[in-house]
C-alpha positions as a Python dict, from the first residue, in 0.01 Angstrom:
ca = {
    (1, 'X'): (0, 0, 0),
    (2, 'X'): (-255, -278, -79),
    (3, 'X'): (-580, -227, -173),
    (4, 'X'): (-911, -452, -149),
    (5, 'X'): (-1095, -571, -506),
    (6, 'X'): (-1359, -349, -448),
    (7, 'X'): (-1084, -33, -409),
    (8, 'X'): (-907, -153, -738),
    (9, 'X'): (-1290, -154, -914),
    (10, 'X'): (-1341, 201, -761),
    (11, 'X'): (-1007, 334, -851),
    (12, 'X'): (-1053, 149, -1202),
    (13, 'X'): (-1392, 336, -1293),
    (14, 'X'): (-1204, 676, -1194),
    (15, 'X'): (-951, 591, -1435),
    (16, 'X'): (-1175, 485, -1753),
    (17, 'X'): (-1396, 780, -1629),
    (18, 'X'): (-1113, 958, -1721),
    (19, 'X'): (-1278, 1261, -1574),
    (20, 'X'): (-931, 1357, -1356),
    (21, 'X'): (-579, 1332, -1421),
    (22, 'X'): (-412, 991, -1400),
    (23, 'X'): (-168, 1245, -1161),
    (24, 'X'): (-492, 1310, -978),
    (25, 'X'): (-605, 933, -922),
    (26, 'X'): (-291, 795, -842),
    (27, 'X'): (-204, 1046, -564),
    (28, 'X'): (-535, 991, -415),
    (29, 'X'): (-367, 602, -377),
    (30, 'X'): (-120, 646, -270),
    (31, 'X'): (120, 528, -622),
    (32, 'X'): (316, 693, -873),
    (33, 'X'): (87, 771, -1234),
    (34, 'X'): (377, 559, -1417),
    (35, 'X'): (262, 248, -1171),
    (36, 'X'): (-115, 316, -1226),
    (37, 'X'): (-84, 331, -1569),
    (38, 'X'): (92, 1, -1577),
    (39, 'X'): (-181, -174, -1346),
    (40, 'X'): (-411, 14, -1628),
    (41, 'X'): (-219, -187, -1929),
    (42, 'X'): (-178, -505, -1748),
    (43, 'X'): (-568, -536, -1649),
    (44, 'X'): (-672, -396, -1979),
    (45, 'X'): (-861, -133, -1842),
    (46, 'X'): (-967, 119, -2158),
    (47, 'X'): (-700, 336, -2194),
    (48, 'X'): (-724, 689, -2240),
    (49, 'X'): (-682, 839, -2526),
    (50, 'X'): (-395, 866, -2751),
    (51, 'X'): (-297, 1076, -3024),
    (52, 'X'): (-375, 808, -3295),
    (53, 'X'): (-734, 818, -3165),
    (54, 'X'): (-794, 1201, -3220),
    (55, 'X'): (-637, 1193, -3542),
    (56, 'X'): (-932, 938, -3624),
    (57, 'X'): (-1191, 1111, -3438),
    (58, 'X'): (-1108, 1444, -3644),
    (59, 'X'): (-1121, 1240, -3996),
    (60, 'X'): (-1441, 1089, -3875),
    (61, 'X'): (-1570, 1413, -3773),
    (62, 'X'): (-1485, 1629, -4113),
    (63, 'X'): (-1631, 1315, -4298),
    (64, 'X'): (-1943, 1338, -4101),
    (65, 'X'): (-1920, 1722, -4213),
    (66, 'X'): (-1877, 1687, -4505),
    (67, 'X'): (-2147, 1419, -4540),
    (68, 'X'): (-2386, 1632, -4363),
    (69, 'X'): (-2292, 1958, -4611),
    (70, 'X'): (-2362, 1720, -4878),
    (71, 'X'): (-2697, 1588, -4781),
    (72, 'X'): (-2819, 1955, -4705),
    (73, 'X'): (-2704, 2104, -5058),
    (74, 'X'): (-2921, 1806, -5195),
    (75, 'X'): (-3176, 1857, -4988),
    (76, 'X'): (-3209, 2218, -5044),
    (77, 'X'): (-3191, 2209, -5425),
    (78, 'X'): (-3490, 1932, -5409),
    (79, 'X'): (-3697, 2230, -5236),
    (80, 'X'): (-3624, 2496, -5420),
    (81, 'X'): (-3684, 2254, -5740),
    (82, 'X'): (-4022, 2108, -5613),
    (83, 'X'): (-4160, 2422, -5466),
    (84, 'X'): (-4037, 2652, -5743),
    (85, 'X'): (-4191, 2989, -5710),
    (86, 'X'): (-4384, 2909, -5397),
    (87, 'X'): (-4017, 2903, -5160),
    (88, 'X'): (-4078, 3031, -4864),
    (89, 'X'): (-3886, 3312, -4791),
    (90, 'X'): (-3822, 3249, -4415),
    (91, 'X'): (-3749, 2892, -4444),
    (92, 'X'): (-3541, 2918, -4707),
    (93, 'X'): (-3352, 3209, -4541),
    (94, 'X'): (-3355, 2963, -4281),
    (95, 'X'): (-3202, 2697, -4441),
    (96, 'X'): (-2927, 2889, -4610),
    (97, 'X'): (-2803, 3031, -4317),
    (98, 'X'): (-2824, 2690, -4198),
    (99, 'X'): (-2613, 2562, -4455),
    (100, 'X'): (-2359, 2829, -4409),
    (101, 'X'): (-2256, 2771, -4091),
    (102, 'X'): (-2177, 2419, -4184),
    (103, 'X'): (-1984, 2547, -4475),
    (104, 'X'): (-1809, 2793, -4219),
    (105, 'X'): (-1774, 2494, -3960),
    (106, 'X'): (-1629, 2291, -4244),
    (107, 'X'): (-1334, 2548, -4334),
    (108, 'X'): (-1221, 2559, -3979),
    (109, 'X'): (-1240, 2222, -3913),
    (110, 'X'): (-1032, 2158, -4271),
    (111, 'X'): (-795, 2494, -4175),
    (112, 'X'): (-705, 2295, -3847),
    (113, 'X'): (-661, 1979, -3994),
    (114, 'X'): (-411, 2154, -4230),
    (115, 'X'): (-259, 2328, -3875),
    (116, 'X'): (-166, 1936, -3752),
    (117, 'X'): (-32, 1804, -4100),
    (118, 'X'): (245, 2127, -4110),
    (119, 'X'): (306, 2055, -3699),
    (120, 'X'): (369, 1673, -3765),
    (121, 'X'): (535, 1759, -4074),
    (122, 'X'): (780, 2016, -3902),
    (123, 'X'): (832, 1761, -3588),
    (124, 'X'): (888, 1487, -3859),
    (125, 'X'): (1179, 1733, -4040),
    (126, 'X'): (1298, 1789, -3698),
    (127, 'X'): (1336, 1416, -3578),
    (128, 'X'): (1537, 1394, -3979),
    (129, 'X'): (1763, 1674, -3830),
    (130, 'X'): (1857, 1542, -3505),
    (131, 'X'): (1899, 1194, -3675),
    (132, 'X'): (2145, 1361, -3966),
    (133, 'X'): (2347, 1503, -3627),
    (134, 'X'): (2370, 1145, -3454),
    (135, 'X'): (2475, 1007, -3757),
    (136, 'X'): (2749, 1280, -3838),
    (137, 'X'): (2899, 1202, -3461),
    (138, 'X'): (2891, 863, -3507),
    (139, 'X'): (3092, 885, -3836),
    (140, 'X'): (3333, 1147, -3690),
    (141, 'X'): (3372, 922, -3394),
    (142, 'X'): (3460, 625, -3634),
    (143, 'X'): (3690, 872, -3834),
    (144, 'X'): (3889, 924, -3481),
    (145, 'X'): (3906, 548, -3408),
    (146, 'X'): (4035, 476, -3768),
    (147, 'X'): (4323, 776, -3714),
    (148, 'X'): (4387, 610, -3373),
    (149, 'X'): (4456, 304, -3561),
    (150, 'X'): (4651, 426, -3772),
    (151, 'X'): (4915, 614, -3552),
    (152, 'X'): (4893, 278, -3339),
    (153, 'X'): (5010, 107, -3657),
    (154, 'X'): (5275, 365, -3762),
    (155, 'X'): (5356, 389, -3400),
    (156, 'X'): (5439, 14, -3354),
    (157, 'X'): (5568, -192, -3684),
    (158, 'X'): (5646, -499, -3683),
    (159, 'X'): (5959, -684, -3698),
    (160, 'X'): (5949, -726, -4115),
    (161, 'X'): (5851, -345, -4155),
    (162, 'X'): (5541, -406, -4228),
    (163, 'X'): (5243, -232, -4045),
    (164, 'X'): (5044, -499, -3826),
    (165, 'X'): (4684, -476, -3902),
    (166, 'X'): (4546, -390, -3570),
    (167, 'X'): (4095, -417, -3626),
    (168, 'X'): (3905, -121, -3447),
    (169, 'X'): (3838, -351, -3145),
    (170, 'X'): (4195, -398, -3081),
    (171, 'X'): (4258, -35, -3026),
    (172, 'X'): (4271, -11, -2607),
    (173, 'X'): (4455, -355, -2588),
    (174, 'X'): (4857, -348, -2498),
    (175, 'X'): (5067, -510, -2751),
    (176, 'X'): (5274, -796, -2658),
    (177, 'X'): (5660, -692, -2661),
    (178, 'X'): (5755, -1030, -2847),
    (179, 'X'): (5580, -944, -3161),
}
């Protein structure tokens, strides 16, 4: 199906919008998501989000945190330094319950941050596993191609008695009967 300019510029602002599913959109097109997301790429439209960007967004955000936890500590010592005996008890009440719900907010902002590094680290030990295992068939494959060499070399000598050094990419090939 072919769309007009102005329905690429409509369907693009849905897309940066990124208020429905790129499923969504591109049903509403008539096109597969895989295709939209290519016309996406190819026009630069702003992608939507990845994982990279969330990762950022959550060290941003516990900086910010812990930025803001610091300025309000400061802050509240200056008070109760410059006012002394004359705190007001409501305010400061005030501001320490203030200040502990950004402490609170801080540890469960940190406690998920520490929930992500042990995922990634798991998927990480995982992706080392299933590498170890492609590895390990690909030398036990190798090992049977060598042994397959090897019988095809005590299989067929050659006319001196000695074994004819047949290379791994000979194995398959018919031997000529005039060797």
């Amino acid at each position: 199906m072919t769309h007009t300019p102005e329905a690429w510029a409509s369907i693009r602002a849905r897309y940066e919008a990124a208020t429905e599913t790129v499923a969504q959109i591109a049903a509403d097109v008539a096109m597969t998501p895989h295709r939209l997301i290519l016309r996406a790429r190819a026009e630069g439209w702003l992608l939507r989000s990845s994982g990279k960007a969330k990762t950022q967004t959550t060290r941003d955000t516990i900086k910010r945190l812990k930025e803001l936890l610091q300025n309000r500590l400061t802050q509240l010592e200056s008070q109760l330094t410059a006012i002394g005996e004359e705190v007001n008890a409501l305010a400061s009440e005030r501001d320490i319950r203030a200040t502990n719900t950004l402490v609170r907010t801080l540890e469960k902002v940190l406690e998920l941050e520490h929930k992500e590094r042990k995922q990634r680290s798991q998927r990480a030990r995982q992706n080392r596993k299933l590498n170890d295992a492609e590895r390990d068939e690909l030398t036990r494959r190798i090992e049977n191609l060598r042994m397959e060499q090897q019988e095809i070399c005590e299989a067929n000598p050659t006319e001196d008695g000695a074994e004819d050094a047949v290379g791994l990419d000979g194995l398959g090939e018919t031997r000529s009967a005039s060797a």
